[in-house]
LOKOL-701888 format. One record per residue: residue in one letter; x, y, z of N, C-alpha, C, O in turn. Coordinates in steps of 0.05 Angstrom, whole numbers, plus 32768, in hexadecimal, padded with zeros to 4 digits. Layout:
<drenbas>
aXYZXYZXYZXYZ;...
</drenbas>
This chain:
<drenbas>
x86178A718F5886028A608F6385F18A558F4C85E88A648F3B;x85EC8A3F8F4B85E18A268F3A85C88A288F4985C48A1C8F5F;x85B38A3B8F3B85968A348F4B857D8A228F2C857C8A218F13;x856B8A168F47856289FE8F35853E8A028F3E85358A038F55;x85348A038F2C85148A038F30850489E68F2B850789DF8F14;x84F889D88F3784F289C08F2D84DA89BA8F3184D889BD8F49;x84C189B28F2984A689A08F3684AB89838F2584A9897C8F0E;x84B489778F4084B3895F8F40849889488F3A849C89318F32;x847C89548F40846889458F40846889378F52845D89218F4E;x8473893E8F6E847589278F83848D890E8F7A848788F78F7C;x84A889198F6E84B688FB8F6584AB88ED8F5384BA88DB8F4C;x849188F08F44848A88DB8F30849E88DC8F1684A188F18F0B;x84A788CC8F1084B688C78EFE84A588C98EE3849A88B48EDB;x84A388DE8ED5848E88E08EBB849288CA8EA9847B88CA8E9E;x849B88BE8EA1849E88A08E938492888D8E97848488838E85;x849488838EB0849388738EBD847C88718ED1846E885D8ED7;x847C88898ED8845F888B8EE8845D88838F02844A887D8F0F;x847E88848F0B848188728F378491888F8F41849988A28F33;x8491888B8F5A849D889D8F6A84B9888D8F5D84BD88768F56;x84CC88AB8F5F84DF88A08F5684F788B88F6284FF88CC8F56;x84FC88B18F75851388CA8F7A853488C78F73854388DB8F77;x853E88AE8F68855488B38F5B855D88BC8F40857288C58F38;x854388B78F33854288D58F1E853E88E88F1A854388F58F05;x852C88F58F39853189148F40854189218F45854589398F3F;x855689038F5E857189178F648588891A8F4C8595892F8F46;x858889018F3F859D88FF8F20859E891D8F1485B1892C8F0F;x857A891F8F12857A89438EFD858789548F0D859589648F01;x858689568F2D858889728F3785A9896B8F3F85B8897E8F41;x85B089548F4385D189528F4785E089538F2C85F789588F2E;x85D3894D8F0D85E4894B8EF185D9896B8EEE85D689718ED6;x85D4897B8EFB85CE89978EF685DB89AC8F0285DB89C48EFD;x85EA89988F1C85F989A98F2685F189BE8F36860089D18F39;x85DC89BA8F4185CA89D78F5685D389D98F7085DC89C68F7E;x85D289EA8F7485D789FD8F8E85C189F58FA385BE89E88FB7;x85B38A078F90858F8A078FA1857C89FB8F8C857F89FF8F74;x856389E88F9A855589E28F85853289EE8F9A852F89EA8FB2;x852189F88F8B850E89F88F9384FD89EE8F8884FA89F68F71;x84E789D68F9384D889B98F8A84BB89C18F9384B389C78FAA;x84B189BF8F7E849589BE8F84848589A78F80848F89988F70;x8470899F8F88845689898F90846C89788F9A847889678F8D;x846F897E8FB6848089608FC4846E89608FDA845E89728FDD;x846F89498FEB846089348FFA846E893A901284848943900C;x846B8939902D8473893A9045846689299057845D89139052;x84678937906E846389309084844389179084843089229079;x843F8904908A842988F09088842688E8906E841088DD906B;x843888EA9052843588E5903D843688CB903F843D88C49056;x843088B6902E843B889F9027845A88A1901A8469888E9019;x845F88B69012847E88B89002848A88C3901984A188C89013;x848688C7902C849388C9903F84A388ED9033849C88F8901F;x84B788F8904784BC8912904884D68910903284EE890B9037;x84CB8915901B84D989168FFF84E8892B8FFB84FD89278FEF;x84E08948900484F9895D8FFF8514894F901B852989479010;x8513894D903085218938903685338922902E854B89219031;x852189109023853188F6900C8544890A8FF6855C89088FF3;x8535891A8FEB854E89258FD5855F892F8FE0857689288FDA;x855C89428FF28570894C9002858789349007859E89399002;x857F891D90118597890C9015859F8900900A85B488F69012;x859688F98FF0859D88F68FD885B688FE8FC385CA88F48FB9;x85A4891B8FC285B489318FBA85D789438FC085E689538FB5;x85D589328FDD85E689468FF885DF89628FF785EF89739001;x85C889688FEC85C389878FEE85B98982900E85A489779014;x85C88989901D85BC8980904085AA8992905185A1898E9067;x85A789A99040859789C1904D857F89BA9041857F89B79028;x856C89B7904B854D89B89039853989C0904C854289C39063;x852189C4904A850F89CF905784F489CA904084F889CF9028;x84DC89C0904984C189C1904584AF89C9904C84A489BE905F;x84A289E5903C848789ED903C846C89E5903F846089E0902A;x846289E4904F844B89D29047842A89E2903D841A89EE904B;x842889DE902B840F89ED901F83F489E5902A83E489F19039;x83F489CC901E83D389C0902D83DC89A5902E83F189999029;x83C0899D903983B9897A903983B4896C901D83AF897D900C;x83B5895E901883AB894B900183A08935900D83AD89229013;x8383893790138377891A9011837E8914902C837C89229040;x838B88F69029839F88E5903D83B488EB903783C088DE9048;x83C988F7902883DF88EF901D83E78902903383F188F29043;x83E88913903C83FA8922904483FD8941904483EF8953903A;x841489429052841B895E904A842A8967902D843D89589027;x8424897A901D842C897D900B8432899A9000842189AB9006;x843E899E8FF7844A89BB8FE9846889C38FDA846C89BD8FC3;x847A89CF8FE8849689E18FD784AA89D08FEA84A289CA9000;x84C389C88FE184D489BF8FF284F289CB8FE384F589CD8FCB;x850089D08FF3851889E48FEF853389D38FF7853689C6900B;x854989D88FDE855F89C18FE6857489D68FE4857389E48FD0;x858F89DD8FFC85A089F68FEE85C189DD8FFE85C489C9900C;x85CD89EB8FF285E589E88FF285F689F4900C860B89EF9017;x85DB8A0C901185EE8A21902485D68A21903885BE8A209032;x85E28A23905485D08A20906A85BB8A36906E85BF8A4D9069;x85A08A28907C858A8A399073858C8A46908985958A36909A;x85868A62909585918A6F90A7856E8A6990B985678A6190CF;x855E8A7390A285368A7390AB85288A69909585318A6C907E;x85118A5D909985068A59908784E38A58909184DB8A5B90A8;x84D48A54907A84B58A5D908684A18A4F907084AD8A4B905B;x84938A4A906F84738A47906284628A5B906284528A5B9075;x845F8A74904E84458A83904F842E8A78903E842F8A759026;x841D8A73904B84068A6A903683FE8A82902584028A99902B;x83F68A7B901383E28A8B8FF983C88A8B900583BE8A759006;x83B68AA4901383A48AA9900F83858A948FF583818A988FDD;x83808A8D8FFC83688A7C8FEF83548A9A8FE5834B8AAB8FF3;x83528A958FC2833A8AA68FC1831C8AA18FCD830E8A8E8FC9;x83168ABC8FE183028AB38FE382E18AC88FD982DA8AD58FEC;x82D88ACB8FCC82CF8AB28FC782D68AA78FAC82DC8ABA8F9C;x82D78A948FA382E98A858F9282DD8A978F7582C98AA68F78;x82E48A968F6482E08AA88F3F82D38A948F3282BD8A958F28;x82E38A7E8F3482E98A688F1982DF8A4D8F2C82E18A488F44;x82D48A3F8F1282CE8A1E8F1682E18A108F1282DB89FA8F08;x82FD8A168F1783148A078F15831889FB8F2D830889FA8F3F;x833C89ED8F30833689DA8F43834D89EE8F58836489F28F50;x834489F58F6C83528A018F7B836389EF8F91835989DB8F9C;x838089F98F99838F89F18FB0839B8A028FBD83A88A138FB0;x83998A028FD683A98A128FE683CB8A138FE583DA8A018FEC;x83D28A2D8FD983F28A2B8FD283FD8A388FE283F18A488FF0;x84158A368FE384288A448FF684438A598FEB844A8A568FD4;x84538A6F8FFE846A8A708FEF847B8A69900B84768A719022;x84948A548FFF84AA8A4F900784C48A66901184D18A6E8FFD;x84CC8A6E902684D58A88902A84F08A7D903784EF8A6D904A;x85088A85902C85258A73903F85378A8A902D853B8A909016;x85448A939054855D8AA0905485728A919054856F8A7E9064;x858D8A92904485A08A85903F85BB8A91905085BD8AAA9052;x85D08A81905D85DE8A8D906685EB8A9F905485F88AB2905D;x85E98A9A903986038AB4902985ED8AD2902585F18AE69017;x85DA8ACE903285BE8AE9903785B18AEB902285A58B00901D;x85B08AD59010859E8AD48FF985868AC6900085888AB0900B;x856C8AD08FFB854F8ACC9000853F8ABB8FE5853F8AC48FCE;x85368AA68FEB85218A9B8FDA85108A968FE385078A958FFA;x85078A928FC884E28A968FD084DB8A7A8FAF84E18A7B8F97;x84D08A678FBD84C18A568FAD84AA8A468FB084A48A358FC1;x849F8A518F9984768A548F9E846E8A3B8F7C847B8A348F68;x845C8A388F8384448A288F72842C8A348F6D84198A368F7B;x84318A3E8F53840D8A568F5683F98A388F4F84008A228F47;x83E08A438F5483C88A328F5183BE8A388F3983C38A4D8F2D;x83B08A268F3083A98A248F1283948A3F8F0C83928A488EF5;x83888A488F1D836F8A648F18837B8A7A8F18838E8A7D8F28;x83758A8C8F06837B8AA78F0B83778AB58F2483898AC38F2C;x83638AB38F30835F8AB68F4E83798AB08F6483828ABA8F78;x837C8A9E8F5683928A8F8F6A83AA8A978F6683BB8A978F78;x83B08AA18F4783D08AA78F4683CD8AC28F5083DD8AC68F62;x83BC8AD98F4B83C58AEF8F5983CB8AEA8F6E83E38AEE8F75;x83B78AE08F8283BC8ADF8F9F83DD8AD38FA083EB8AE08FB0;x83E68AC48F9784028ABC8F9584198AD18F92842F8AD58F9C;x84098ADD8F7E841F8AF68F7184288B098F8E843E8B0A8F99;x840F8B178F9684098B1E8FAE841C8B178FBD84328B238FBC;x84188B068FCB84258AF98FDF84458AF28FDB84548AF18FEF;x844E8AED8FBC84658AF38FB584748B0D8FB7848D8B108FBA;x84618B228FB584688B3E8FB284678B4D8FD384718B628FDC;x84598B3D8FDE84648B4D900484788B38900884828B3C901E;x84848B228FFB84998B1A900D84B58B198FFF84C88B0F900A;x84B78B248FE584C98B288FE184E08B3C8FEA84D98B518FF6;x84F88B388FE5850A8B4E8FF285188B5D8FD485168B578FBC;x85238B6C8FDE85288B808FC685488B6E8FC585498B5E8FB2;x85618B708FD685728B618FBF85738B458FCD85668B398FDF;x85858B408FBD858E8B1E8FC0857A8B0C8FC6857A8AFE8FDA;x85628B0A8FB185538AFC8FB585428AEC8F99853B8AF58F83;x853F8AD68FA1853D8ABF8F86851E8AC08F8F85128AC88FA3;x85168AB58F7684F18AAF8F6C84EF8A9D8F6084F28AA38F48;x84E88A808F6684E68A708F4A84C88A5F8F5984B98A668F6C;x84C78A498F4884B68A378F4284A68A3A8F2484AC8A458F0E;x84868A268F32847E8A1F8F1A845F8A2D8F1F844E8A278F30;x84608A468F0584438A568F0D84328A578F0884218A678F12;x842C8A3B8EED841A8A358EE584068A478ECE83F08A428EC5;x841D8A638EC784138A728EB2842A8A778EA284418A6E8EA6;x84248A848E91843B8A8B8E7784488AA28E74843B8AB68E7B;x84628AA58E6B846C8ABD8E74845C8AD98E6A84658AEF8E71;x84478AD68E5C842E8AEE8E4C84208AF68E5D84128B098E57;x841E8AEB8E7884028AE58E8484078B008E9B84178B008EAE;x83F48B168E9283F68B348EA383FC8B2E8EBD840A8B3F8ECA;x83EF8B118ECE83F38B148EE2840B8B0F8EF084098B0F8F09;x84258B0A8EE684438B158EE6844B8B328EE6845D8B3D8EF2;x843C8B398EDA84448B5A8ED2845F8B638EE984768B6A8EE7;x84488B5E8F0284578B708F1D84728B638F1E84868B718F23;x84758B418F1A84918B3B8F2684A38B448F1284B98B4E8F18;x84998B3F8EF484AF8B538EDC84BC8B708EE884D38B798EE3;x84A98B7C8EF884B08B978F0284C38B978F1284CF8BAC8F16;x84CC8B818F2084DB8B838F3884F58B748F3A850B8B768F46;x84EA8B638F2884FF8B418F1F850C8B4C8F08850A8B628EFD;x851C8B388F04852D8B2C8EEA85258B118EEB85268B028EFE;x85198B0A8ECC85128AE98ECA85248AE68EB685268AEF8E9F;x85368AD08EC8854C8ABE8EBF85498AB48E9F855B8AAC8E90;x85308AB48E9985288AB38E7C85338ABF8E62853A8AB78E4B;x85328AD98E7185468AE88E6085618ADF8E5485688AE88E3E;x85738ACB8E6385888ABF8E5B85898AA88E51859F8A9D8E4D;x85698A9A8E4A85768A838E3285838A868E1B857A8A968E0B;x85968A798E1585988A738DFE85858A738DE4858A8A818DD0;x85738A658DE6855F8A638DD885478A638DE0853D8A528DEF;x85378A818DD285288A898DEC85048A748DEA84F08A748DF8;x850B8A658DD384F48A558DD884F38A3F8DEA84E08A2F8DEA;x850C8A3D8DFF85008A2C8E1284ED8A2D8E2A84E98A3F8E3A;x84DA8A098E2584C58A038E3184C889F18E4C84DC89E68E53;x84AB89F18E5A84B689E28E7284A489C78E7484AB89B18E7C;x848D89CE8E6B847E89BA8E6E846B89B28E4F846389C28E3F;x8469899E8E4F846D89878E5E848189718E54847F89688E3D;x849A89668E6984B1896A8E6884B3894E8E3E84BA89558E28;x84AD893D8E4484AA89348E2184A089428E0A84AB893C8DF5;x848E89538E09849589618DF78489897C8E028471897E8E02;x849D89978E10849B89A78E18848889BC8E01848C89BE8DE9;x847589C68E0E846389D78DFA845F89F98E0D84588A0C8DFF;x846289FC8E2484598A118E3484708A178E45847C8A038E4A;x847B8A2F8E5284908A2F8E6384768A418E7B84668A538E77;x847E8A338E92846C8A358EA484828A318EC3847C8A318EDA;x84998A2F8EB884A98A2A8ED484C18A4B8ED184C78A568EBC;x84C98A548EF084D38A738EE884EE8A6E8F0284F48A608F15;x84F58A818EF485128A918F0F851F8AA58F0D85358AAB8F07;x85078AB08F1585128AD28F1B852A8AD58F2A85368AC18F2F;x85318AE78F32854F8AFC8F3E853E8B1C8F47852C8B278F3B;x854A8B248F5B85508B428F58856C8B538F4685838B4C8F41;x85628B618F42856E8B708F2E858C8B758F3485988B828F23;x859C8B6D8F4D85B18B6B8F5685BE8B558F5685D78B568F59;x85B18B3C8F5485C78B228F4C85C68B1F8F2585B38B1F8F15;x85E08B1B8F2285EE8B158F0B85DE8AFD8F0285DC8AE98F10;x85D58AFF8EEF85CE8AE08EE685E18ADC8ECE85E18AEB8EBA;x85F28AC78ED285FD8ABF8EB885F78AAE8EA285FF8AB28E8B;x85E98A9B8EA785D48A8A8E9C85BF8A818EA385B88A838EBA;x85AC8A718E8A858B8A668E9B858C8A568E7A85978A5B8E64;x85798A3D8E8585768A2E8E7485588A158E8285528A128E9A;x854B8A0A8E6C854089F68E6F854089DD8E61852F89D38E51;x855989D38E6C855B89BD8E5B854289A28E5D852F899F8E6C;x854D89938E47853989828E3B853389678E4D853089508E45;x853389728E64853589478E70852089478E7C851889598E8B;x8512892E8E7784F989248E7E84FC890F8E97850488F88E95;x84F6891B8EA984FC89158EC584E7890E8ED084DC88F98ECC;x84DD89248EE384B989338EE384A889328ECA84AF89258EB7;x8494893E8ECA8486894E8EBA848989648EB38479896C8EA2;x84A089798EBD84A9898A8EB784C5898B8EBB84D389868ECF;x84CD89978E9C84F1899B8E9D84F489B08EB984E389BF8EC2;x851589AB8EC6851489BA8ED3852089E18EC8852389E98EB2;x852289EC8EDC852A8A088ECB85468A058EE0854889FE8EF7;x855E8A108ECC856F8A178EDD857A8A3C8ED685718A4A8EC4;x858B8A438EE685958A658EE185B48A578EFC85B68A4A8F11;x85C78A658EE785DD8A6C8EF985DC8A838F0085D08A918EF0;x85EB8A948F1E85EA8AAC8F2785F98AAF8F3685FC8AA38F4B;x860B8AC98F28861F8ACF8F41860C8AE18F5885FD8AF38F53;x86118AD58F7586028AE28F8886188AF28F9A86118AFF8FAD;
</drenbas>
C-alpha cells in the first residue's frame, strides 16, 4: 500500500498562487498512492466547490470522504479530506476539543480528526494540529482515544517538529515512517526551499513499512510525505 500525506492549501498551486487541482492530482497520481490524506480543503458552500471530491475524480481514487472541521468566513466548509483506492467501509469527523480557556495569543481554529475504516480492516486517522500548544495537545488527545492498536495509519500535517515533547505519546505507540528515509534530513515545508518537516505517517507497530520519503516537488506549500506498507 502506497500511502500519501498531503496539505494541499486548498489546491493553491504555490507558484502560481490559483486554485489549481491538476497539479494536485499529477503529484498524488505520479506518486502512485493508494490512500492520500489532504488537509485545508474547501467543501460544502465553498466557492471551490467540494475539492476532496474533484481530486477524487481526477485521480480515479473513487472512494473519498470529507471531514469537516469548521467554517471559514463565507468560504465554507473546511478541513481533512480522504482519497483510498479501497472502499471505505465508515467514516466520521471527530472534532478537536477547542482549548478552553485559550493559553496563547495565537490564532486559533477549530480542528478535527478524520477517522475511515477500509475494507482490507485497515484504520486511518488524518488530523491537522493547530498552530498553539494548547491546541496540539488537545489533538494529541483526541488522536490517542481514537486510535486502534493494529492496522492502523496516522498521518497529516502537525504543525510541530519531530523534537516537540508533545509527540512523545504517539512515539510510544506508533512507528513514524520517518524512520525509513533514505536521507534522514528530509523536509516538508516549505515546499521551495524545505527548512522544517512538519508533515508525519505513523503505523502501528504491526504493518511492515518498506519505505517513506519526501520528495522534492513544489506543488502546495508543502512537499507531500509518502511511506510504502505492506498491510
Amino acid at each position: 500500500m502506497k500511502i500519501m500525506s498531503f496539505n494541499t492549501q486548498h489546491c493553491l498551486n504555490y507558484l502560481e498562487k490559483r486554485v489549481d487541482y491538476d497539479i494536485m492530482a499529477k503529484t498524488i497520481l505520479d506518486l502512485g498512492a493508494d490512500i492520500v490524506g489532504l488537509n485545508e480543503m474547501f467543501d460544502q458552500g465553498s466557492e471551490f466547490g467540494k475539492q476532496t471530491e474533484k481530486l477524487s475524480s481526477l485521480t480515479g481514487l473513487e472512494n473519498h470522504y470529507f471531514a469537516k472541521a469548521c467554517a471559514i468566513g463565507n468560504e465554507g466548509e473546511y478541513g481533512n479530506g480522504f482519497l483510498s483506492r479501497y472502499k471505505i467501509v465508515k467514516a466520521e469527523a471527530i472534532t478537536i476539543p477547542d482549548p478552553n480557556p485559550r493559553q496563547y495569543n495565537g490564532y486559533y481554529e477549530t480542528r478535527c480528526v478524520l477517522k475511515a475504516l477500509l475494507e482490507n480492516g485497515v484504520t486511518v486517522l488524518v488530523c491537522h494540529f493547530g498552530l498553539n500548544p494548547d491546541e496540539q495537545e488537545n489533538a494529541v488527545k483526541t488522536i490517542l482515544e481514537n486510535l486502534e492498536d493494529k492496522k492502523c495509519i496516522l498521518m497529516g500535517d502537525f504543525n510541530v517538529e519531530p523534537d516537540n515533547l508533545v509527540l512523545s505519546p504517539l512515539y510510544e505507540r506508533l512507528v513514524d515512517t520517518a524512520d525509513y528515509f533514505e536521507n534522514d534530513q528530509r523536509k516538508s515545508f516549505p515546499s521551495d526551499t524545505p527548512t522544517i518537516k512538519i508533515d508525519y505517517i505513523f503505523v502501528t507497530p504491526d504493518i511492515e513499512v518498506v519505505s517513506a520519503d519526501i520528495p522534492h516537488i513544489i506543488a502546495s506549500d508543502h512537499c507531500p510525505h509518502i511511506a510504502e506498507a505492506l498491510v
